[in-house]
C-alpha positions in Angstrom: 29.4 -31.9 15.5 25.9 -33.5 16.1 23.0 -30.9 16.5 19.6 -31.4 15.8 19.7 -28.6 13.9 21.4 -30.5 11.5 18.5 -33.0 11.1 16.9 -32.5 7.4 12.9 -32.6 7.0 10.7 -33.5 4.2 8.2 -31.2 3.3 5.9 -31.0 0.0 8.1 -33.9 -1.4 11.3 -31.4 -0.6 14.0 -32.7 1.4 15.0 -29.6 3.7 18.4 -29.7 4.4 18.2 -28.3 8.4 16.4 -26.5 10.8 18.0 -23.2 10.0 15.1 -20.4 8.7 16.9 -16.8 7.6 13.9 -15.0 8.0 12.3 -12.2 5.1 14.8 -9.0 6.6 14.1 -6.4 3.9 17.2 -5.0 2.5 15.2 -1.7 1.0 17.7 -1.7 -2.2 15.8 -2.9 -4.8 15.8 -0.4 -8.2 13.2 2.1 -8.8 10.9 -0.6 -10.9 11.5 -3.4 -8.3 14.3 -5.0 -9.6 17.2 -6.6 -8.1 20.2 -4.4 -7.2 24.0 -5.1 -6.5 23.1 -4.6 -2.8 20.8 -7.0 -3.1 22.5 -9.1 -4.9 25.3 -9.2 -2.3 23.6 -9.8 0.3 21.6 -12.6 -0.9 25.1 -14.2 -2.4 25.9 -14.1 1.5 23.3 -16.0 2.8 24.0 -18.9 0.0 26.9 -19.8 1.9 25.6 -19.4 5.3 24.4 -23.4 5.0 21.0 -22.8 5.9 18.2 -25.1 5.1 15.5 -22.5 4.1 16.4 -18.8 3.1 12.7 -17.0 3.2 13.5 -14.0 0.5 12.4 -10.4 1.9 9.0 -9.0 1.3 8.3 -8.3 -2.4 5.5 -6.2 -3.4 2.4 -7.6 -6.0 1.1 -4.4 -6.6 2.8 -0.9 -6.8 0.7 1.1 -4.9 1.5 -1.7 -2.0 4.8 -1.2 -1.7 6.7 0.1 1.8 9.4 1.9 0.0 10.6 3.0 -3.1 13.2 0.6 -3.4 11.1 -2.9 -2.6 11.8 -5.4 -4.5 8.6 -6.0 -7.0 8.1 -9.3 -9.2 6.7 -8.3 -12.9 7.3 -8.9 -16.2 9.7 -6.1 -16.5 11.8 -7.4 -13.1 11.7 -11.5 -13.3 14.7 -11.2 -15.2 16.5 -10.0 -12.2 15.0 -12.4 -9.6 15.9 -15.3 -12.0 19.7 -14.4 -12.2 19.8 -14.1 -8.0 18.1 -17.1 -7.4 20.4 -19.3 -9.5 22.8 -17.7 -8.2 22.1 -18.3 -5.0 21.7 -22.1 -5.0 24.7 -22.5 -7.5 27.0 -20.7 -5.0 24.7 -22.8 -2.4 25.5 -25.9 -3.9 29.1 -25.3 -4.3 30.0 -23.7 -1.1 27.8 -26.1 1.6 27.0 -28.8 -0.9 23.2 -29.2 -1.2 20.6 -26.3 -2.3 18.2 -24.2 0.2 14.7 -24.2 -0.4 14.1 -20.5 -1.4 10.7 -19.1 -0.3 9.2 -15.5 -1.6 7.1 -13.1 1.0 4.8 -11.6 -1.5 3.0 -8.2 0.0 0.5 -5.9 -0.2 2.0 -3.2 2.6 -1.3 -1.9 2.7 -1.3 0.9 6.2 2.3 0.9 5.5 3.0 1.8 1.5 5.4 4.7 0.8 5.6 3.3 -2.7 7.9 7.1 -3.8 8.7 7.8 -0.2 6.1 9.7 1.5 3.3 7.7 2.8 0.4 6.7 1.5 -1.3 4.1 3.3 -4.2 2.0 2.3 -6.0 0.6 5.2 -8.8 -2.1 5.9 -10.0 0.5 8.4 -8.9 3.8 10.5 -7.4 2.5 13.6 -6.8 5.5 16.2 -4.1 2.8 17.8 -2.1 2.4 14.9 -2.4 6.2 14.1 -1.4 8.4 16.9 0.5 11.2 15.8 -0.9 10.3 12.1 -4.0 11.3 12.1 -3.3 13.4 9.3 -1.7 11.3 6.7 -3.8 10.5 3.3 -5.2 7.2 4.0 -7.5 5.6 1.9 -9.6 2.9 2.3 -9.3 -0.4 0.8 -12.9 -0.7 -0.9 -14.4 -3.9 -1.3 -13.9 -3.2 -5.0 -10.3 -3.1 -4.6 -9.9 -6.1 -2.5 -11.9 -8.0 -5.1 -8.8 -7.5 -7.4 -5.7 -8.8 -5.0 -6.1 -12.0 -5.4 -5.8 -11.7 -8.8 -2.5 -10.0 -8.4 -0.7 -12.5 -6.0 -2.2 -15.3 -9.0 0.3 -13.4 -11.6 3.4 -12.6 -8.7 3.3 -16.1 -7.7 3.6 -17.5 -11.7 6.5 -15.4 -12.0 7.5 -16.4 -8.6 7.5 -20.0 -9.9 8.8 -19.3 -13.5 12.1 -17.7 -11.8 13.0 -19.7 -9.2 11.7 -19.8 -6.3 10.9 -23.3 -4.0 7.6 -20.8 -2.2 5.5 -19.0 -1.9 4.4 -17.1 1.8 1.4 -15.0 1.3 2.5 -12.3 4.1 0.2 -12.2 7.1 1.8 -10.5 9.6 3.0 -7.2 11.4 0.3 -4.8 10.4 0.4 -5.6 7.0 -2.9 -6.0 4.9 -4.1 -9.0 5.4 -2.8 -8.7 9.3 -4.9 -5.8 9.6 -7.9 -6.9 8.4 -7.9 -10.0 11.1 -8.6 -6.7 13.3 -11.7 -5.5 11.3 -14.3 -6.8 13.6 -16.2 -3.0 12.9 -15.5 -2.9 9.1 -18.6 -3.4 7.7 -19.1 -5.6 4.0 -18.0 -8.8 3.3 -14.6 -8.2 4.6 -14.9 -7.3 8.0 -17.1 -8.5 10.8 -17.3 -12.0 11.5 -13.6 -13.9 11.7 -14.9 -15.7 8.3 -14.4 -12.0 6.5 -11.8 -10.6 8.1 -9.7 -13.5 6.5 -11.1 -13.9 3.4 -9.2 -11.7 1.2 -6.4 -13.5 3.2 -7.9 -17.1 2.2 -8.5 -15.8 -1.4 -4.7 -14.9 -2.0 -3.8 -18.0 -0.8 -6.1 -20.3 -3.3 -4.8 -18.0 -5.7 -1.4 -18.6 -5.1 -2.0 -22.5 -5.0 -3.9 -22.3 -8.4 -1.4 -20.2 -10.1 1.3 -22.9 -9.2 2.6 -26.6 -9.5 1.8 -29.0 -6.6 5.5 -28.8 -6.2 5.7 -25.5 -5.2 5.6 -25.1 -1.4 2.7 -22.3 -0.6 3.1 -21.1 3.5 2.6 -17.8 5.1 4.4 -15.7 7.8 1.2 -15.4 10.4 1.0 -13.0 13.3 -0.2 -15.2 15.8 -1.7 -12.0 17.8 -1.0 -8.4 17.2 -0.3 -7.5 20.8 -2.2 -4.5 21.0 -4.6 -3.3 23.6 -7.8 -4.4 23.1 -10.2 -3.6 20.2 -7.1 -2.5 18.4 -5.7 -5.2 17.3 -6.5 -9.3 16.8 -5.1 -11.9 19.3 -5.8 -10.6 22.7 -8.8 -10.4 25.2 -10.5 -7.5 26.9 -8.6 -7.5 29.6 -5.3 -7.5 27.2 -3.8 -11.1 27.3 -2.8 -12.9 25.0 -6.1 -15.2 23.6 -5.5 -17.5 20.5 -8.8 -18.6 20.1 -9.2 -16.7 16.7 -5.3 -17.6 15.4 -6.0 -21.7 16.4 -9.4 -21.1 13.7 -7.5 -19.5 11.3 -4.2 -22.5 11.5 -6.7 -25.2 11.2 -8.5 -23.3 7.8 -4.7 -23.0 6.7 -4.2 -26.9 7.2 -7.5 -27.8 5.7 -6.4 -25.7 2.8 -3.1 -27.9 2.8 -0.6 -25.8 4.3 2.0 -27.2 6.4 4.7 -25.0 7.1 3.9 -21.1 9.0 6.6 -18.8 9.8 5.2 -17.5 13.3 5.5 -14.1 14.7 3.8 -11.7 16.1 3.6 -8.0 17.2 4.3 -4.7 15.0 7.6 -3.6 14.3 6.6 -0.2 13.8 4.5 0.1 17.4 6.0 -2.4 19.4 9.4 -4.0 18.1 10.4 -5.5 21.2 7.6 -7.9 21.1 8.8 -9.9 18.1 12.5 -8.6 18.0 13.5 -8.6 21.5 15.8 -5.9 21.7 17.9 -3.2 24.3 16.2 0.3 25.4 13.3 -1.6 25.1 9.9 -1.2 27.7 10.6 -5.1 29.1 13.7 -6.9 29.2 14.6 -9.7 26.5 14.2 -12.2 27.9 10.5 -11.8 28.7 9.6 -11.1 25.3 11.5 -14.5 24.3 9.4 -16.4 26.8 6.0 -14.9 25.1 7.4 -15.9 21.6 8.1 -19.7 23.6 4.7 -20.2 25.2 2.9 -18.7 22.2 4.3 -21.2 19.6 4.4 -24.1 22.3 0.7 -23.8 22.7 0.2 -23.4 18.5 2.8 -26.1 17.8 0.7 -28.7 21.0 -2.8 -27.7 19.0 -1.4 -28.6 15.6 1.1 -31.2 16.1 1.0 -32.2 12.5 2.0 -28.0 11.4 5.7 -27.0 10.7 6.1 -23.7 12.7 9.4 -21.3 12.4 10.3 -20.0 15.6 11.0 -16.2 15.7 13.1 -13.8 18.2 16.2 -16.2 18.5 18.4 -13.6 17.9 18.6 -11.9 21.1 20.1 -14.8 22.6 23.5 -13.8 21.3 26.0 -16.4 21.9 23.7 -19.0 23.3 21.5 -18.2 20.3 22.0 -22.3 18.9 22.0 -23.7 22.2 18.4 -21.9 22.4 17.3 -22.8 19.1 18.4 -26.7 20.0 15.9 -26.3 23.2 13.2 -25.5 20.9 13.5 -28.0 18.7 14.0 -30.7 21.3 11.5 -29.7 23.3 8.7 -29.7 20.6 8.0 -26.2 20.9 8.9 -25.3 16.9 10.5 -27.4 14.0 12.8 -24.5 12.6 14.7 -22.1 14.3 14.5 -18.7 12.2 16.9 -16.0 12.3 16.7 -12.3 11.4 18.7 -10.0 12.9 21.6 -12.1 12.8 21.8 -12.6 9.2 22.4 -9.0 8.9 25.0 -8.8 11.4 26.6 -12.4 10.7 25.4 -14.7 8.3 27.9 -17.5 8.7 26.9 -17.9 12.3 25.4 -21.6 11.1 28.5 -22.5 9.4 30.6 -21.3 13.0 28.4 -23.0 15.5 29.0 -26.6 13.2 32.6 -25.5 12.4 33.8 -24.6 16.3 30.6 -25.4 18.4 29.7 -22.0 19.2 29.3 -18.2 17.3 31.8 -15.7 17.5 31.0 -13.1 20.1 33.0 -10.2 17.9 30.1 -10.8 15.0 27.0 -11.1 16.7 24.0 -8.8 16.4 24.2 -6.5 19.1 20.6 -5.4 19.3 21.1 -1.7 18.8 18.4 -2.0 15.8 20.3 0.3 13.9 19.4 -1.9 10.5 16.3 -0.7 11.6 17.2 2.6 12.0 18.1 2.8 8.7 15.0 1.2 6.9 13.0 4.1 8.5 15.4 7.0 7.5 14.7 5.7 4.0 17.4 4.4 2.9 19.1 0.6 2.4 19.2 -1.6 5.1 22.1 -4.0 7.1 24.4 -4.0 9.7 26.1 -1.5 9.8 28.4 -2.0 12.8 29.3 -5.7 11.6 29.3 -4.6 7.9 30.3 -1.4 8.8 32.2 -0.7 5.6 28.7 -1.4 3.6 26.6 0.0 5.8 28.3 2.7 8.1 28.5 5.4 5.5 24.5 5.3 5.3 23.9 5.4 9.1 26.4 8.5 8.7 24.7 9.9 6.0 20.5 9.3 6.8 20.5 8.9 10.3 23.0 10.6 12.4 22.8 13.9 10.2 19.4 13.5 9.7 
């Protein structure tokens, strides 16, 4: 068939096969020390035949006090070994099964409010945030001193060698849903040189990302995964006005320091999908209907993607569209709102949907994502995540096990 998702794009001297983004989903199944697992492996051997042009790997933790879970991935010395094995594996079986090799981009993190790095929380925070911790108040956070910040950037410098050295085609210094660096866009009454003024509240963010370009070959691709606006109320959060809407004055600052510093591709989203999933995940049961939450995901990128013409931007939120999910992503494309249509969800729940839509012109209903957010569900019982109503056989006897008889 002829789809302009089919239409490859150079980027950084890489030719990108297509359109098709499978977005960072964290699978949660990592070993104890951060290394690749058989679950992991699996599931990553699925996506290599899924045909996609870009497969952006899941968040993997520079730091161990930073990680979400005890089971995220974490790129050292004592794990590359792992990573190294995967990723050749993936663009051999790539290669082999849909002919040409994905670009393969890492999401390195600092989880910062959100680390549980041996399962009970322990979050380190750019500042307290009564928003972000109702029903928390009483949790051990700590705050992330000056001092400490000063030695991140040093940290995503030695990930993102060993990011390089294994494998990988990028590098996304993680920006998004309440992580870290996300947070600290929101630090407007943190006081120091990282809060304050917008020109401190992204500089740890800025530093990481010279770090990450100096630690690697002009070959490597170096991007981020951006929040464009947190979506909270107002001072909670960065992205909105006082009177709550949507305002991305402060975002269209930050893209243009981002293309000044030579990115070209961002991985848009936006929201929390520990407050307020519906807003980047549209999703059922949820406080709006879907289709309103696709629409804010539409006119927030449209109005990026018109600003910064000459930026790459990765839609988000496709997947609630179910069957008409291509159709969607072909609107989006066409009508200059976003180069690449990224998918999350879905790739749980069905990652040979690309392969379907090119093979028979549309997805099989029986194998969509239904939106029930039970991978989800599973990430915050604490155990591996998937689908595990279209993978049921994987996945099913941990839903049993950690959530229903929880």
């Amino acid at each position: 068939m002829n789809s302009v998702l089919q239409m490859p794009l150079e980027l950084h001297n890489r030719k990108i096969q297509n359109r098709i983004v499978f977005h960072p989903m964290e699978g949660c199944d990592g070993t104890a020390h951060g290394a690749v697992d058989e679950l992991t492996y699996r599931r990553y051997l699925r996506f290599a035949k899924s045909g996609a042009g870009i497969i952006w790997f899941e968040a993997t933790a520079v730091t161990a006090e930073g990680r979400a879970n005890p089971r995220q991935l974490f790129l050292n010395e004592k794990t590359k070994d792992s990573f190294k094995v995967l990723i050749n594996d993936i663009k051999t079986t790539a290669l082999k099964e849909c002919g040409f090799e994905p670009i393969i981009i890492v999401q390195l993190t600092h989880s910062g409010r959100f680390s549980k790095p041996d399962g009970t929380p322990k979050p380190i925070v750019a500042y307290r945030n009564s928003h972000w911790e109702i029903g928390k108040e009483n949790q051990p956070y700590v705050i992330s001193t000056d001092e400490y910040c000063k030695t991140i950037p040093n940290k995503y410098f030695t990930a993102a060698k060993l990011a390089e050295e294994v494998g990988f085609d990028g590098i996304d210094v993680k920006c998004c849903h309440g992580y870290l660096f996300n947070e600290f866009l929101s630090a407007t009454e943190r006081e120091g040189m990282y809060g304050g003024s917008l020109e401190n509240r992204t500089r740890l963010y800025f530093e990481c990302i010279d770090a990450v370009k100096e630690a690697v070959s002009e070959h490597t691709i170096v991007t981020t995964r951006l929040n464009a606006c947190d979506c909270f109320p107002y001072p909670y959060g960065y992205g909105v006005d006082k009177n709550n809407n949507i305002d991305l004055t402060e975002t269209k600052q930050i893209i243009k320091s981002l293309y000044d510093k030579g990115i070209r591709l961002i991985n848009l989203t936006l929201g929390n999908p520990y407050l307020i999933p519906h807003i980047n995940r549209p999703c059922i049961n949820a406080p709006e209907d879907g289709e309103t939450g696709m629409k804010r995901i539409y006119n927030v990128t449209s109005e990026l993607k018109n600003e910064f013409p000459d930026m790459y931007f990765i839609a988000s939120g496709l997947s609630f569209a179910g069957e008409n999910a291509m159709k969607y992503s072909e609107l989006i494309i066409n009508n200059g709102v976003a180069d690449f249509a990224g998918f999350g969800r879905l790739t749980f729940a069905y990652p040979d949907f690309y392969r379907d839509y090119l093979e028979n012109g549309q997805l099989n209903k029986s194998k969509l994502c239904l939106k029930c957010s039970k991978c989800s569900q599973l990430m915050r019982a604490g155990t591996v995540a998937g689908c595990p109503v279209r993978d049921s056989e994987t996945y099913m006897p941990y839903y049993k096990k950690y959530v229903l008889n929880k």
